[in-house]
KEFI-369186 format. One line per 8 residues: number of its first residue (from 1); their letters; for each residue x, y, z of N, C-alpha, C, O, CB. Coordinates in steps of 0.001 Angstrom, whole numbers. Each point is the difference from the previous one (the first is absolute). Last residue first. Glycine has a CB too. Layout:
// residues N
NUM = A = X:Y:Z:X:Y:Z:X:Y:Z:X:Y:Z:X:Y:Z  ...
// end
This chain:
// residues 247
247 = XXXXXXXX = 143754:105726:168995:-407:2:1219:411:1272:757:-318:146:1180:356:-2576:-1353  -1242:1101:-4973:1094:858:828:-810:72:1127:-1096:552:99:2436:933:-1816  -2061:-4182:-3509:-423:598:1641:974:279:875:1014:-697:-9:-2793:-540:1  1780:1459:-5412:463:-315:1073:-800:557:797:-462:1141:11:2452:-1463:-634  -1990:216:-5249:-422:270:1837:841:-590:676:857:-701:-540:-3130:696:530  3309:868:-5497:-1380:-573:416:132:634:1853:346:1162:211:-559:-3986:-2363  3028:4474:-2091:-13:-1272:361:-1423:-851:420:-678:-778:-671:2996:1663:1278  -1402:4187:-2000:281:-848:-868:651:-1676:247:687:-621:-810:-562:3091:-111
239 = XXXXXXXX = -407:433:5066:-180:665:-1174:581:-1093:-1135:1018:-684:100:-827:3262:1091  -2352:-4066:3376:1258:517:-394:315:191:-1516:57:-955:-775:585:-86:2843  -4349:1705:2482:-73:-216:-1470:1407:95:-485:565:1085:133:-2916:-127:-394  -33:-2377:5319:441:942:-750:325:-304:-1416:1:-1192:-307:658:1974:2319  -3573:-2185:1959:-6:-450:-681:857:1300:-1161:-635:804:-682:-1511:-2719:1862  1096:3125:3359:892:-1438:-42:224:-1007:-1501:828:-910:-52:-1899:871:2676  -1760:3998:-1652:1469:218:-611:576:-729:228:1085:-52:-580:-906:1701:579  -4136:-1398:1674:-419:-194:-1601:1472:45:-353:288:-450:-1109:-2876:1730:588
231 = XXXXXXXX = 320:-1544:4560:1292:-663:-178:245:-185:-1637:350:-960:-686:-607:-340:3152  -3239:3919:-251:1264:1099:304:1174:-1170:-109:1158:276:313:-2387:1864:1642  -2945:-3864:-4588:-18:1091:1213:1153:272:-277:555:-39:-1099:-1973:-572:2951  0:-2742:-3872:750:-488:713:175:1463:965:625:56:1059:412:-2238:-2830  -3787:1351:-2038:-505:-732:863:1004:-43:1359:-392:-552:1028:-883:-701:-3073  2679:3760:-2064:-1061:581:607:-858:-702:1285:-575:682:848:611:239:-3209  3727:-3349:329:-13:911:242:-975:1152:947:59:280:1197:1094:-1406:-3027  -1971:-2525:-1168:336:-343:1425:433:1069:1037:-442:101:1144:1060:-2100:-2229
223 = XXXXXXXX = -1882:2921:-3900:-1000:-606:1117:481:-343:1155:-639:429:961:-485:-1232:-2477  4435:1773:-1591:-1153:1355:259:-751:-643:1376:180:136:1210:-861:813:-4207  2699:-4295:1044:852:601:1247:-564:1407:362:-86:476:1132:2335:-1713:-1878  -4507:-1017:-2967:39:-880:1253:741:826:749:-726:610:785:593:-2908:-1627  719:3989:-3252:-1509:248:325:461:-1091:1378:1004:445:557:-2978:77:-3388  5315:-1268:1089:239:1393:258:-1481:797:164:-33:1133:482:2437:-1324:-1902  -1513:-4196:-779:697:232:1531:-367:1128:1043:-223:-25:1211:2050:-830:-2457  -3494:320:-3505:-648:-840:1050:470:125:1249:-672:168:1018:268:-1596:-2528
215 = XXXXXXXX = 2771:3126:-2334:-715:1045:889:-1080:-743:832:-530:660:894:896:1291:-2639  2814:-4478:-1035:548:600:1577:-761:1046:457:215:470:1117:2070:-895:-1525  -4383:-2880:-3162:1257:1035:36:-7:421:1322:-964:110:757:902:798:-3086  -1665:-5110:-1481:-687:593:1083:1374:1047:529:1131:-282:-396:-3161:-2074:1090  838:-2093:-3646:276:1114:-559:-1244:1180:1178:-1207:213:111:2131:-1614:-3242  2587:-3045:2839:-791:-146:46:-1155:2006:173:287:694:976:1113:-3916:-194  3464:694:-1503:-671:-185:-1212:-1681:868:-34:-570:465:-987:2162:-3081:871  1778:2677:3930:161:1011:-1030:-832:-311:-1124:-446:946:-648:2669:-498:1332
207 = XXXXXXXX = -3653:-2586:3618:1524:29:-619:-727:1123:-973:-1152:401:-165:2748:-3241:303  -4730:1997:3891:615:335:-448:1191:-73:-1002:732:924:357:-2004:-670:1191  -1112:-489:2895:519:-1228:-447:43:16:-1607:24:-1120:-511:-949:-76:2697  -136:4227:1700:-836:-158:-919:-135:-1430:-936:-959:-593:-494:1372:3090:729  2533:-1253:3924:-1054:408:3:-1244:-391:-760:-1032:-468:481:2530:1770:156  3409:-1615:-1542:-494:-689:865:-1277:369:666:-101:-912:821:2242:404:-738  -746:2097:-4008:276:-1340:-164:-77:-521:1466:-283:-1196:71:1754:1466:-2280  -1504:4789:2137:-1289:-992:-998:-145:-1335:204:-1030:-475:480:1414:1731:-2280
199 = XXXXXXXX = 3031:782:3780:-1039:-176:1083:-1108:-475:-984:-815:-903:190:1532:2830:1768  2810:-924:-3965:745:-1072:1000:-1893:-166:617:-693:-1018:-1:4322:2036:874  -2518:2236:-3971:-522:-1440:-472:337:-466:901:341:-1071:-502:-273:789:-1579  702:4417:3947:-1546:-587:-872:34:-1220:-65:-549:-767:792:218:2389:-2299  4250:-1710:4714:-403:939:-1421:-1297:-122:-150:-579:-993:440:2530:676:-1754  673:587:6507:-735:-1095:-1485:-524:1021:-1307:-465:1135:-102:-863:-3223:2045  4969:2526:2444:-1265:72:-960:11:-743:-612:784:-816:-483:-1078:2459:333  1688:-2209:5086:-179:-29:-1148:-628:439:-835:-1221:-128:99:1780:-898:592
191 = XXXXXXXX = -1009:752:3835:863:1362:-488:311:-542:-1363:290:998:-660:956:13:3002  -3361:-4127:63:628:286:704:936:1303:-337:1084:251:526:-1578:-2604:71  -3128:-595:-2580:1001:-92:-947:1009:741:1077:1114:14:-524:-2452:-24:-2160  -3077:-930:4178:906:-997:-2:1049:51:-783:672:-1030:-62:-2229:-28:631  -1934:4683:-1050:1080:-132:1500:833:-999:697:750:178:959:-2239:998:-615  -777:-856:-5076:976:1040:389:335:-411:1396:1095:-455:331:-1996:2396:-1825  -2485:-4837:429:1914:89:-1021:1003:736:-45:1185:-250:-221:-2078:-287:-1057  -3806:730:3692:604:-879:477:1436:-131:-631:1085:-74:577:-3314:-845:-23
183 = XXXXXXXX = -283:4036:-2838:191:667:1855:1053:-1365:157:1212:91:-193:-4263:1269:1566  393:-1963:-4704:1007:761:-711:644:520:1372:1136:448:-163:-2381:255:-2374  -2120:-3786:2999:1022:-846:-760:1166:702:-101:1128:-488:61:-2706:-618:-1329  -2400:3384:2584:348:-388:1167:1962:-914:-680:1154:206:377:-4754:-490:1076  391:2091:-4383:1097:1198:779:361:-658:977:1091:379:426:-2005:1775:-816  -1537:-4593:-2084:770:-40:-763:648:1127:797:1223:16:-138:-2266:-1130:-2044  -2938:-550:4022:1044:-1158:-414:1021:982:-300:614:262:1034:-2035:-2370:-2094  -1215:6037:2912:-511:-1373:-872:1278:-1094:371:952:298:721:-2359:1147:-3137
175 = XXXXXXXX = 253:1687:6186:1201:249:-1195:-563:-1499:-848:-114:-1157:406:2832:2623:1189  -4331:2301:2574:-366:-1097:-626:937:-381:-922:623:1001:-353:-2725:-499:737  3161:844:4618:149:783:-1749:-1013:-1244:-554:-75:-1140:460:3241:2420:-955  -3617:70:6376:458:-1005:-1321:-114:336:-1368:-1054:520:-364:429:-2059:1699  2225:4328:3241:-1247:-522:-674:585:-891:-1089:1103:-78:-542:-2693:2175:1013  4638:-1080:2834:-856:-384:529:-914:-318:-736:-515:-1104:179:1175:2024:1300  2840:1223:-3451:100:978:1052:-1313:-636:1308:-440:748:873:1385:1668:-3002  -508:-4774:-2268:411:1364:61:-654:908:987:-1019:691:-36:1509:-1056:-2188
167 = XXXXXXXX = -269:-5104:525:-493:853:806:843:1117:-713:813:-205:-902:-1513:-1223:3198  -777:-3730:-4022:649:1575:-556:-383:454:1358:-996:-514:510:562:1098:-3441  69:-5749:1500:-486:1163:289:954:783:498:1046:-394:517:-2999:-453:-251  1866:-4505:-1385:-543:1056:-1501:-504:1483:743:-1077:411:-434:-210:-2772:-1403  3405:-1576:4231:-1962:106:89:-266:1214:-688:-928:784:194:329:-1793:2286  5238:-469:-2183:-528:-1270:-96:-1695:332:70:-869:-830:-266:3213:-519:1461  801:4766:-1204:-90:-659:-1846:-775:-1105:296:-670:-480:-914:3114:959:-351  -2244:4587:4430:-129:-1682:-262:-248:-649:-1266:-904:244:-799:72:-144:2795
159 = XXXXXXXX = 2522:5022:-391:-444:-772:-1138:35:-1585:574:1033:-655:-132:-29:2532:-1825  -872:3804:3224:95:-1513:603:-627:-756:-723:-1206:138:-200:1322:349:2250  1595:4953:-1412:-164:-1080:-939:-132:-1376:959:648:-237:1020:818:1579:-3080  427:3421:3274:-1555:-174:487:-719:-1328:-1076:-1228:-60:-57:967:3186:862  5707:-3761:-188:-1053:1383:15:-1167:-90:587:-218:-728:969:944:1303:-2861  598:-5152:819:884:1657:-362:-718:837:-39:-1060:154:-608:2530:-674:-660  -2167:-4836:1846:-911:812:1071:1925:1197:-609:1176:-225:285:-3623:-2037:2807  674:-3289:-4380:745:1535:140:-738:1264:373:-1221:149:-44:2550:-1002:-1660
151 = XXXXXXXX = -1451:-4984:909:-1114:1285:299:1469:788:359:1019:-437:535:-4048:-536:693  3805:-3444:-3094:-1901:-315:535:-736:1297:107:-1198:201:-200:1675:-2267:1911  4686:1026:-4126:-679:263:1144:-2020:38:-140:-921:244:-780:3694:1250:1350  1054:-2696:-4263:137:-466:1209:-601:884:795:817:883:-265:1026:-2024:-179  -4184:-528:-3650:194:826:452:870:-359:1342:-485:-783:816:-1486:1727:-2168  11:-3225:-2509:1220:-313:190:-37:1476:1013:743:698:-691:355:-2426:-1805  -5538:-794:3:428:1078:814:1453:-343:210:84:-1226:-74:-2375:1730:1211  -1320:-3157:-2240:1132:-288:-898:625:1131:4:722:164:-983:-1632:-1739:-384
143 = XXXXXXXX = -3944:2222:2338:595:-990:152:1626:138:-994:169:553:-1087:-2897:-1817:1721  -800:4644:713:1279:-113:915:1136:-1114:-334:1187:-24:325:-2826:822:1464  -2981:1211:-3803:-179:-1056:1327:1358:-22:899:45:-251:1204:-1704:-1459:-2673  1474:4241:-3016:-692:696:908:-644:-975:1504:-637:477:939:110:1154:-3396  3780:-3005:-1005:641:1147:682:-1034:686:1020:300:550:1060:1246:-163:-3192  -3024:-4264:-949:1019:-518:820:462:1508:1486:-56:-42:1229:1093:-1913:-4088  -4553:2461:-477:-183:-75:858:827:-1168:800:-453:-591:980:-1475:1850:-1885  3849:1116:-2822:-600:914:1175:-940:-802:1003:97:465:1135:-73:1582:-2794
135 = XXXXXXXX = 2139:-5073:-2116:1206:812:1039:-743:1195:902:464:110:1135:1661:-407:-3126  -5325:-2485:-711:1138:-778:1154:743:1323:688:-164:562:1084:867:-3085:-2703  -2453:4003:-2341:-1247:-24:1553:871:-452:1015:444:627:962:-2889:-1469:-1984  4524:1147:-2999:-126:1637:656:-1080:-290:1276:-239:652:1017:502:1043:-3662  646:-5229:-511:1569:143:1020:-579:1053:680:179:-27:1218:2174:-548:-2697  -5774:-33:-992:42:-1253:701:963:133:604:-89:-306:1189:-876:-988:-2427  571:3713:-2354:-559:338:1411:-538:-419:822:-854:540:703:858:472:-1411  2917:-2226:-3250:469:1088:903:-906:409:672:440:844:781:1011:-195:-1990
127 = XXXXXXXX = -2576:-4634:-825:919:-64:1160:262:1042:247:36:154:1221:796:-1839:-1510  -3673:2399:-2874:-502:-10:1025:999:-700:963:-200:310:1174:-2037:-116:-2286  2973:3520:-2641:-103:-1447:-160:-400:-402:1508:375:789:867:1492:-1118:-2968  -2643:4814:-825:614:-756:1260:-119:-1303:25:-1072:-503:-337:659:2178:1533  -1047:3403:-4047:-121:-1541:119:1141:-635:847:1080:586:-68:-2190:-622:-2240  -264:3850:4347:-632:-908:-802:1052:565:-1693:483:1065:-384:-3623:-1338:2189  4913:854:3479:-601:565:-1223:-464:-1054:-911:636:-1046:-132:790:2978:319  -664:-1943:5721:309:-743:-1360:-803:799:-1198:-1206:217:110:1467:-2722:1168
119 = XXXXXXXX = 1164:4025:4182:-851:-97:-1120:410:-430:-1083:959:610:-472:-1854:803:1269  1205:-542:5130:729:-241:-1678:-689:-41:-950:-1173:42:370:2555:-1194:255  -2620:2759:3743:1071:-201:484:760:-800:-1341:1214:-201:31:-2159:267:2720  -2525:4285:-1670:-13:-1458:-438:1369:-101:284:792:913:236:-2641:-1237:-2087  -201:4361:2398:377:-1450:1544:658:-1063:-829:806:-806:465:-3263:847:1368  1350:4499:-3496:-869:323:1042:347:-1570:1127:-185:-250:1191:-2009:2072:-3066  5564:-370:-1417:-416:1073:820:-987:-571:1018:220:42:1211:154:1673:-3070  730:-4006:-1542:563:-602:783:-373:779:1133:-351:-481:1078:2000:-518:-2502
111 = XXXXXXXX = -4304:1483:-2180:-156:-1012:523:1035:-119:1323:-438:-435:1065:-503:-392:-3428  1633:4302:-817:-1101:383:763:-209:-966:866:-15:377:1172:-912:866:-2739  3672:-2162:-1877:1111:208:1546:-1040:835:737:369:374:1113:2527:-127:-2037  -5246:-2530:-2843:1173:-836:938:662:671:986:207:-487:1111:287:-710:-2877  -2719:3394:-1536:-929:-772:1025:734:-836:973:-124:-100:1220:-1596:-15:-2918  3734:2551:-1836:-266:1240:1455:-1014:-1058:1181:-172:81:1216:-166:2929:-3106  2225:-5814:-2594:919:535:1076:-626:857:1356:207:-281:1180:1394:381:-3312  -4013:-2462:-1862:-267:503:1009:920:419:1486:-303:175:1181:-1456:-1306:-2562
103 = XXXXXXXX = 1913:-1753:-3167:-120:1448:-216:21:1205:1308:507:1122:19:-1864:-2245:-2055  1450:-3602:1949:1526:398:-169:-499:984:-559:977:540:-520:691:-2377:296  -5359:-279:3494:225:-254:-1582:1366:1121:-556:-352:1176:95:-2740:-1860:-486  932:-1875:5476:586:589:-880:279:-109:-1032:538:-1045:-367:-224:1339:1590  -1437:-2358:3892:236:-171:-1345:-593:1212:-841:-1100:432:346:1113:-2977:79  1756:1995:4785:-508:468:-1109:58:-550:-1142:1148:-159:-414:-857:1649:1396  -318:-3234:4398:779:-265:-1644:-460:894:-842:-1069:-491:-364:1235:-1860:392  -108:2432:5841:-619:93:-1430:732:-47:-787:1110:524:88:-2507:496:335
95 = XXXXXXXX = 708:-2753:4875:895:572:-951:-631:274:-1503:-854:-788:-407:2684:-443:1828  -3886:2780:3595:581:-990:-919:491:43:-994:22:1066:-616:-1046:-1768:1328  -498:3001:3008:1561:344:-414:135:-1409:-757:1015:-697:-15:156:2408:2255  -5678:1851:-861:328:-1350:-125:1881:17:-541:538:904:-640:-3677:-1662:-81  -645:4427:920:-298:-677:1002:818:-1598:796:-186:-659:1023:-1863:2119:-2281  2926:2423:-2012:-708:889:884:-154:-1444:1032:427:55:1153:-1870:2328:-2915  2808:-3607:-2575:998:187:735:-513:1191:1352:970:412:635:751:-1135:-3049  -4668:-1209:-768:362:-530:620:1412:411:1065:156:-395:1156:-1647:-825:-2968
87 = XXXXXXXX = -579:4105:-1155:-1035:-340:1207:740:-1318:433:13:70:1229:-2583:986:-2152  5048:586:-2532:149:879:1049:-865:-307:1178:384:161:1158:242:1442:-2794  -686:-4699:-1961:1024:224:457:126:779:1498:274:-426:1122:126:213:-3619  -3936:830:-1070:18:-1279:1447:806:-336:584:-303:-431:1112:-778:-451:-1786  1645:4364:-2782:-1170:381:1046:-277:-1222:921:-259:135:1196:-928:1505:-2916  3449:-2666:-1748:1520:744:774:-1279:894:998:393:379:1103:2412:127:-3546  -4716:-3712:-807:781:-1087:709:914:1513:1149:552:-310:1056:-164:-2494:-3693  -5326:4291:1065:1593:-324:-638:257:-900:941:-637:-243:1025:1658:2415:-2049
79 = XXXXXXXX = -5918:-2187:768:904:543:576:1400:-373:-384:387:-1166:-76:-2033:1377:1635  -2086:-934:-4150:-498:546:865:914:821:1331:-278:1060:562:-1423:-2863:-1592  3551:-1577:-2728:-879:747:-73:-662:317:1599:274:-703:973:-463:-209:-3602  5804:-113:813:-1613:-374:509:-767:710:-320:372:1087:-442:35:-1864:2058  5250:1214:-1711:-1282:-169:-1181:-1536:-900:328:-386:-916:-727:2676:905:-968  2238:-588:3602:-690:1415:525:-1219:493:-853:-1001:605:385:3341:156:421  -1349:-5249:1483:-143:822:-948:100:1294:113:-567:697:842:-437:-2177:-1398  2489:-2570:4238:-519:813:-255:334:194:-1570:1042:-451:-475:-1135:1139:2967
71 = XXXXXXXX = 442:-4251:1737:570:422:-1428:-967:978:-748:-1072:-476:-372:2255:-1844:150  279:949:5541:-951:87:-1033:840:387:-1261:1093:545:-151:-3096:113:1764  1996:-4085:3195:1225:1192:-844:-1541:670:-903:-1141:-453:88:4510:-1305:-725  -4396:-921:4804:1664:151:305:426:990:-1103:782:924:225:-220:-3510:725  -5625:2869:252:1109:-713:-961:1218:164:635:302:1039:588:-1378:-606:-2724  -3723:805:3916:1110:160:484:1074:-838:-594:648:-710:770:-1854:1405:1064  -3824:-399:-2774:933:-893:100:1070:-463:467:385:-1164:112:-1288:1562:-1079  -2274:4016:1069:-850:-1189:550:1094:-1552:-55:-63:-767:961:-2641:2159:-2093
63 = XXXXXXXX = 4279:3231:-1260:-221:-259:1777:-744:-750:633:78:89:1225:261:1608:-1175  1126:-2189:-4303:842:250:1058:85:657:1358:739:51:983:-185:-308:-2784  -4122:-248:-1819:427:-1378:517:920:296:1055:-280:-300:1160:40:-953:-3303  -1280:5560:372:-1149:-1290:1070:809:-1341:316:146:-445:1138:-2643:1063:-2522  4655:1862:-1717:293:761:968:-1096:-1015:864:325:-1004:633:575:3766:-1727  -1471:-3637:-3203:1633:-654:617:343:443:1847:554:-654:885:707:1235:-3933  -5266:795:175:-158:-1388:501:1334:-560:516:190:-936:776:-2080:575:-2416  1704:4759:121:-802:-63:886:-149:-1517:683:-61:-259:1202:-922:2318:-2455
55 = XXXXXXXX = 3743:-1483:-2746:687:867:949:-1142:-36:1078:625:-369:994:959:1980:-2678  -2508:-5637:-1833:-43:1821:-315:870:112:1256:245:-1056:582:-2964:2047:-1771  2190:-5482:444:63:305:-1558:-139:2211:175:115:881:-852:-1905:-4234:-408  3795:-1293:4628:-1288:720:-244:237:932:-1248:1148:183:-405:-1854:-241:2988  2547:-5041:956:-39:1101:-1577:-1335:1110:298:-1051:-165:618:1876:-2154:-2804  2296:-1729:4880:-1120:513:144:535:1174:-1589:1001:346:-627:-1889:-872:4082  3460:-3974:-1841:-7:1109:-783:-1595:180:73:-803:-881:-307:3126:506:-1281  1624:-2941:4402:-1336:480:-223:-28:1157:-422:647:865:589:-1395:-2050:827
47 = XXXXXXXX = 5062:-1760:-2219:-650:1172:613:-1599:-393:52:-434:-843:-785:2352:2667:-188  1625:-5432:-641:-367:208:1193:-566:1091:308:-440:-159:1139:1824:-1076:-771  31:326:-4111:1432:449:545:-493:83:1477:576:649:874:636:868:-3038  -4063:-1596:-1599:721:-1363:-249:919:64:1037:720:-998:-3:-911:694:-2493  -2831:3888:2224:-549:-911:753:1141:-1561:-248:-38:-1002:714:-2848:2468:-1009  4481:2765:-1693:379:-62:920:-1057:-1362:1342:412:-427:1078:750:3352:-2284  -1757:-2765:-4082:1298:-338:515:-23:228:1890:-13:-1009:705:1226:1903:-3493  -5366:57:983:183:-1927:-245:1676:321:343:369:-537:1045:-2507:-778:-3630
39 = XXXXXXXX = 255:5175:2376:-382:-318:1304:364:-1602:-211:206:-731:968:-2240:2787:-326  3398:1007:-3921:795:249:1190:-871:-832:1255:516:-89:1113:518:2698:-2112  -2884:-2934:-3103:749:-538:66:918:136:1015:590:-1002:402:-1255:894:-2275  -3574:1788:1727:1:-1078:-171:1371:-1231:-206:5:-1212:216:-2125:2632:-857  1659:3647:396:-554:-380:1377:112:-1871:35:595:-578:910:-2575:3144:-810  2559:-479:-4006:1232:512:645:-111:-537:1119:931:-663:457:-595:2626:-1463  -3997:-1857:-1911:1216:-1371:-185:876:346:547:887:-823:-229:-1146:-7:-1665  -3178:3744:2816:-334:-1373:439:1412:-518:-385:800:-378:856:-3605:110:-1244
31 = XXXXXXXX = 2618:5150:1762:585:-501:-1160:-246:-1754:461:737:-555:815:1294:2963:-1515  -1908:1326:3833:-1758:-485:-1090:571:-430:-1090:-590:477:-969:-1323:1388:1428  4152:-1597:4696:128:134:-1325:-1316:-433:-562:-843:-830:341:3322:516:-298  82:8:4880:-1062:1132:-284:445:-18:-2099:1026:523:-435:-927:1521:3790  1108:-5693:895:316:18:-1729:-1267:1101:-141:-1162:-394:-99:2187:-2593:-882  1525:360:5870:-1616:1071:-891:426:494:-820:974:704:267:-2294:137:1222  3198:-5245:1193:624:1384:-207:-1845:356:-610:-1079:-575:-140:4725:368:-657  -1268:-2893:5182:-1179:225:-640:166:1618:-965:163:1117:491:-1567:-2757:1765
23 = XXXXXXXX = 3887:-3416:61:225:1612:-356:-1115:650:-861:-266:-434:-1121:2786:4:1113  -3477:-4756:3103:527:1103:-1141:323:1846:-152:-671:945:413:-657:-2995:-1186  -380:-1178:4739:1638:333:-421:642:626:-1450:1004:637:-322:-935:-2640:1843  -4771:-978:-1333:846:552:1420:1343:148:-87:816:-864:-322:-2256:-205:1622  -2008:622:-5844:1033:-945:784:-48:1331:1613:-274:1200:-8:2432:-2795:-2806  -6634:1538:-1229:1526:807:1035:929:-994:726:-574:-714:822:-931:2790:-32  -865:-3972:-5228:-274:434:980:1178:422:888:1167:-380:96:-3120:-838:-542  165:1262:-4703:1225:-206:711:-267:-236:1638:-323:1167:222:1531:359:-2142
15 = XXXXXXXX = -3990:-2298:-3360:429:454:1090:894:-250:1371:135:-1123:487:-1789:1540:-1681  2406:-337:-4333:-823:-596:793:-308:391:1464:992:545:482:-295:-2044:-1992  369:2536:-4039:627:566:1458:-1220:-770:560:-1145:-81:-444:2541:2830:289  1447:-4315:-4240:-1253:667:417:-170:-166:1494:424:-931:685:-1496:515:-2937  5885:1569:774:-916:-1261:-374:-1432:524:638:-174:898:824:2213:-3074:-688  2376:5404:-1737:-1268:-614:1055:-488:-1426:-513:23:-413:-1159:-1052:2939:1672  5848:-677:-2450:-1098:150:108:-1061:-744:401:-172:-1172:-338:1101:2213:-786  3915:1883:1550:-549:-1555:220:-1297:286:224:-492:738:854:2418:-1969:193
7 = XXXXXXX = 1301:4941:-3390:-894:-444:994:-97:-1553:13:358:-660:-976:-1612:2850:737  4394:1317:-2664:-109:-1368:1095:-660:-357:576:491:-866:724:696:1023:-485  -1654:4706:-865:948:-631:-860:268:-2031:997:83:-422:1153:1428:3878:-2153  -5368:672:144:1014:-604:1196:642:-946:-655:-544:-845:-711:-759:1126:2732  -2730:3689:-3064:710:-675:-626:1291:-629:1255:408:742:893:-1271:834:-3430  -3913:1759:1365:1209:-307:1054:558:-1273:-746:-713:-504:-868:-375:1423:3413  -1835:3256:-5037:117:-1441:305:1272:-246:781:1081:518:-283:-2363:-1131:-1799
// end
């Protein structure tokens, strides 16, 4: 049994019709009262919430709906939540929420491995994933961006922040929301490091209360890394601190 601490609870559900302009998320979960309540809070907050109850039907929607975010299980039937994951991330760089049960640590940093870009452990209170949607698909549109420059160009690297894209060496990197976030911070920190928690809390958004570990970091920069080719060393590691980009 799922359980959420604080919920605000549904009124009998009526139907909604699609607004224009709404942020459109996809809730892959078979858990009805779970489904039911994460979809009345974040529909209170202005989202349009599409739902599907197995890993096959989640994967179809997202590619017939094209959601701004998804919130994923990993626990589905017919197809795991971390087997749709991976098919989505073959075709698509949207952002994903894992949800998760605090037993399932290997699933989680399996999750980050194959894309996801955060994940809330059950039981959860639903403003915290209500802050966790806002703030990624704040980071993954651009909006509320502080970056000083528009585009950099080191090495065989070329990064535009204002139209969200990666080159290396001419071709384009795919890089979810959350590596791109982790790229953009490093190379605006100008030779600065930054610690783990530094980049958690700004990245992930994150404080210490909130119960998640610096090897999140450190799966992501893997990833970028490998995405980043022969500029994989611009992103260097400073022992028992956290990174720096090195022009």
């Amino acid at each position: 049994m799922t359980l959420i601490a604080n919920p605000i609870r549904p009124k009998p559900k009526t139907a909604r019709p699609m607004v224009k302009g709404k942020k459109k998320i996809l809730l892959v979960e078979d858990e009805k009262d779970l489904v039911r309540l994460i979809r009345y809070n974040l529909e209170r907050e202005q989202y349009s919430v599409l739902s599907a109850a197995d890993g096959e039907s989640g994967l179809t929607l997202t590619r017939r709906s094209k959601p701004h975010l998804v919130i994923l299980d990993i626990m589905l039937p017919k197809m795991s939540g971390l087997d749709c994951l991976k098919r989505i991330r073959e075709e698509s760089r949207v952002p994903v929420i894992l949800l998760t049960v605090k037993r399932s640590e290997p699933d989680r940093i399996l999750g980050l491995k194959l894309g996801a870009d955060d994940y809330v452990v059950k039981p959860f209170s639903v403003g915290e994933l209500q802050a966790r949607v806002e703030a990624l698909l704040r980071r993954s549109d651009g909006n509320g961006r502080e970056a000083a420059e528009n585009a950099v160009s080191i090495g065989g690297l070329e990064v535009d922040f204002e139209r969200h894209e990666v080159k290396v060496k001419g071709k384009a990197a795919s890089l979810t929301p959350k590596e791109f976030e982790l790229l953009r911070l490093l190379v605006e920190a100008n030779g600065k490091v930054l610690s783990r928690d530094q980049l958690l809390e700004r990245i992930w958004g994150h404080g210490k209360d909130i119960e998640i570990d610096t090897r999140t970091v450190d799966q992501h920069v893997a990833r970028l890394r490998h995405k980043l080719k022969a500029d994989a060393f611009r992103i260097a590691t400073v022992t028992n601190f956290g990174y720096q980009f090195k022009r």
